[in-house]
N, C-alpha and C positions, 0 to 999 in steps of 0.2 A: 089419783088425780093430781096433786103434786107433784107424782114425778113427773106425770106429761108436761107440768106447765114449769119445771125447769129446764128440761130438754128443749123446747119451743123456747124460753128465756135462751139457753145458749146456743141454739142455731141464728136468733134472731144477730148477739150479736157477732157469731164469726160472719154473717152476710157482710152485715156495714163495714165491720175493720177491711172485709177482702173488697167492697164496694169502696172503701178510703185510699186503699194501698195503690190499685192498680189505675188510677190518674198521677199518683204520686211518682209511680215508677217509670210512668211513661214521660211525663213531666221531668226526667233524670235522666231520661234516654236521648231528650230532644236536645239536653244543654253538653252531654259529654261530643269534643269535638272532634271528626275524623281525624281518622293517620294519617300524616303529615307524606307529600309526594317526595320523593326523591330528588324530583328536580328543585322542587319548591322550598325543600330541607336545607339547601347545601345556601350559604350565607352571598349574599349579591358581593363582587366585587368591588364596588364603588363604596359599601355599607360598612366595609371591615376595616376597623381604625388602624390607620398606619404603624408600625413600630418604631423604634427608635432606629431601624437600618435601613427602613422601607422608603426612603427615597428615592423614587429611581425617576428618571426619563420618560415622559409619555411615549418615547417610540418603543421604552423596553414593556409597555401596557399594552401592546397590540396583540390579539392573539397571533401563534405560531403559524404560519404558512403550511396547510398539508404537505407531507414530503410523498414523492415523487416514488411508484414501487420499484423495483429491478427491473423488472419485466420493460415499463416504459422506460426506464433512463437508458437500457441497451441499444434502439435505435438512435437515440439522439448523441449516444456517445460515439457511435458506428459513422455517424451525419459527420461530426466534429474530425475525428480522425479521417473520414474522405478528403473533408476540404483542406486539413491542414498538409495533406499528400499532394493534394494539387496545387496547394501555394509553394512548397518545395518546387515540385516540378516545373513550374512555371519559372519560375526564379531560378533555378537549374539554367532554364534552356536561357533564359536574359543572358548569365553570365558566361555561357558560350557562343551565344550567337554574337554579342555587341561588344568587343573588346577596346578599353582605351588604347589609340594610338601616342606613343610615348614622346612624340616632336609634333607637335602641330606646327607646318608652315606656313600657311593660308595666314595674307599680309604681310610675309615678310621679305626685304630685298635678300637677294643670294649672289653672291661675288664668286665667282671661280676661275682660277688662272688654270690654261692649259696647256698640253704638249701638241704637237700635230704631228702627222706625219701619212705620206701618202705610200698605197701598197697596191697599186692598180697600174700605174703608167708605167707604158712598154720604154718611153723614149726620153722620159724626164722623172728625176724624183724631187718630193718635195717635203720639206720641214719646214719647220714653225713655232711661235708661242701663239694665242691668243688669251684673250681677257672676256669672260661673257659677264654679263649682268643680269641679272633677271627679278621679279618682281612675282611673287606668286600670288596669285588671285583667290584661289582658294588651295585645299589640300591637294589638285590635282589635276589646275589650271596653270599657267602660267605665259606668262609676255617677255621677250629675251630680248637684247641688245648684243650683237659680237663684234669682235674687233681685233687683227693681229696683223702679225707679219711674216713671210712665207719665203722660203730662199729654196728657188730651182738646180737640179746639178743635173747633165748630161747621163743616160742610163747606161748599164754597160754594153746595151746593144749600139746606142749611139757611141758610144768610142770605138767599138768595133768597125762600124761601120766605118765611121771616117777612117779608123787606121790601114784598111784595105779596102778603102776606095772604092767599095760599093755603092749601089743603087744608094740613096737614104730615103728615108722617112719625107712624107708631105712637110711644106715648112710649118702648116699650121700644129702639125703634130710636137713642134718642138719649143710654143709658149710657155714658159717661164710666170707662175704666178708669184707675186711679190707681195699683196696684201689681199685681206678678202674684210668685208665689212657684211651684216646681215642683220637681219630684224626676224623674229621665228614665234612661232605659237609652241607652246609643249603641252603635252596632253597624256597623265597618269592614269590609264584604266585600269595598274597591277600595282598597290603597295602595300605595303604593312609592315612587318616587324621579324625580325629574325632571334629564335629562341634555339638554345641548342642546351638541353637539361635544365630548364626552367631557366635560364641563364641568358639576360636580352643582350644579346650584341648589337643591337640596331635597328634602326629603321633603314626598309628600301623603298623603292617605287622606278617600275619600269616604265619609259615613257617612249613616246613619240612625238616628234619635232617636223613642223615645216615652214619656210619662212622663203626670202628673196632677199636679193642684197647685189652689193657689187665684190669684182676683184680684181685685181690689180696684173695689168700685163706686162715682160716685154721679151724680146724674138735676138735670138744670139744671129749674129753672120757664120752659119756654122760654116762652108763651104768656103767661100773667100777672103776673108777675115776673122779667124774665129774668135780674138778677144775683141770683137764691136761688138755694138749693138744698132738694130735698124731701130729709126727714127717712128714711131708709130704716131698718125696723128690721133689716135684716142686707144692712150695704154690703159684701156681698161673695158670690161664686159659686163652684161647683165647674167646674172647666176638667178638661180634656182635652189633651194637645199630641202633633201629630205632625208631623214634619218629617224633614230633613236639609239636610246641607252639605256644604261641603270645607273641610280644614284642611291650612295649608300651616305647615312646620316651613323657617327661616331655616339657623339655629343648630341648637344639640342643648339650647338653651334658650329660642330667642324664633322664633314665627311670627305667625300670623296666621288668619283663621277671616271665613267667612260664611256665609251660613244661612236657610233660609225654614223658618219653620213656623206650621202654624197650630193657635189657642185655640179650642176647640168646647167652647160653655158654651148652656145651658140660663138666659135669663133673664126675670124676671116683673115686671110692675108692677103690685101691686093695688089696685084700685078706692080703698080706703079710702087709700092713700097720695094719690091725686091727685085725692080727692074727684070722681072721676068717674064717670059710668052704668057701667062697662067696666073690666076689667080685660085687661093684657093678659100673652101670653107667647109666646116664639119662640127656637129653637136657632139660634143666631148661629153664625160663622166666624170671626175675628179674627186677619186674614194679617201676618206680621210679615215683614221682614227683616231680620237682625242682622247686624250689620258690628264686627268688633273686633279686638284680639291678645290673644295666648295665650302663657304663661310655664310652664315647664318647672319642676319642683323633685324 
């Protein structure tokens, strides 16, 4: 009988202690705190006290820009090296296509004395100096003034002729010009620059000229007196001139110039001037070639 009622004694109290413990352990369970996240672990930026080195610049607090893998920077590096092939090229074809001319003329006057001399007439030759002037308007315009003086000599068919007393020549064939004056347009559709191994020798430019003007007449007595001369009452014609040349530029002041053109004049001898049955008339040619230099200003 006593041992039952100690057995029933110590059951009773291992109930209560295990009835005590397990609110207890639960009550332990609820206060211990989870494990801490990874992201939530790692300390805030703004939260960690500076050091004594850690001063830096709000832009060096920015986070770093993702970088960019191989894979995509391949095209965009392939993009960069296209364009910069076609800024070469481009620039390439500029610095062929448009080259500086090394004398700009456009506005300035141009002075040039010249030689003359004619290489066409069957029955008269003729020499000369003239003076032209000219004013260029642009690189490949220009506006001229001329001006000289022209001395005639017998050709050697006319000494011939007079020496045996042949047939001669019509009288108007044997006019004498003595000055020519003229006003002319010139017109560059060919210039540029002459290099010979990278080496500029010059500037040219081929032109063509047309203009009007006068010239100066007068008529030997070849037949009855040959050192006279007949009285003309208007020693002088209206001319015509057409031509061209080339003009070579040295300097950006001094070149050089040659030039064919020719005088298309309308001239007449009337009866009453040489007392003869006849009068006569014929549109002449009067082929020149000028030789001179040319002065910048």
């Amino acid at each position: 009988m006593t041992e039952t009622l100690h057995r029933r004694m110590w059951l009773s109290l291992l109930l209560g202690g295990a009835l005590a413990i397990g609110p207890v352990a639960a009550l332990a369970e609820d206060e211990i705190p989870p494990p801490p996240d990874e992201d939530t672990a790692k300390p805030a930026a703004d939260k960690v006290p500076a050091g004594p080195g850690d001063d830096k610049k709000d832009s060096d607090k920015r986070p770093a820009e993702p970088v960019a893998s191989e894979e995509a920077a391949e095209p965009s590096q392939a993009a960069a090296a296209e364009s910069a092939a076609q800024q070469n090229l481009e620039s390439d074809e500029t610095i062929y296509v448009v080259e500086a001319v090394p004398h700009l003329i456009g506005n300035h006057f141009e002075l040039s004395p010249q030689f003359l001399m004619s290489f066409n007439d069957r029955f008269t030759n003729h020499y000369g100096f003239l003076i032209a002037a000219m004013y260029h308007l642009r690189q490949n315009v220009g506006v001229e003034l001329a001006g000289g003086y022209l001395f005639g000599f017998p050709s050697e068919v006319t000494n011939e002729i007079k020496e045996k007393g042949r047939l001669g020549p019509e009288m108007v064939d044997l006019y004498d010009l003595t000055w020519v004056a003229t006003a002319n347009v010139q017109w560059s559709p060919i210039y540029g620059k002459v290099n010979v191994l990278d080496f500029v020798l010059g500037q040219y430019s081929l032109y063509f000229s047309v203009g009007t003007g006068l010239t100066g007449l007068s008529l030997k007595r070849a037949y009855d007196a040959p050192n006279e001369y007949y009285k003309l009452p208007y020693p002088f014609s209206f001319t015509s001139t057409i031509g061209g040349g080339l003009r070579m530029y040295f300097t950006d002041w001094l070149g050089a110039r040659i030039e064919f053109r020719d005088y298309v004049q309308a001239n007449m001898v009337d009866k009453k001037i040489t007392n003869l049955d006849v009068s006569y008339f014929d549109v002449q040619n009067y082929y020149m070639l000028h030789i001179g230099a040319t002065f910048l200003f």
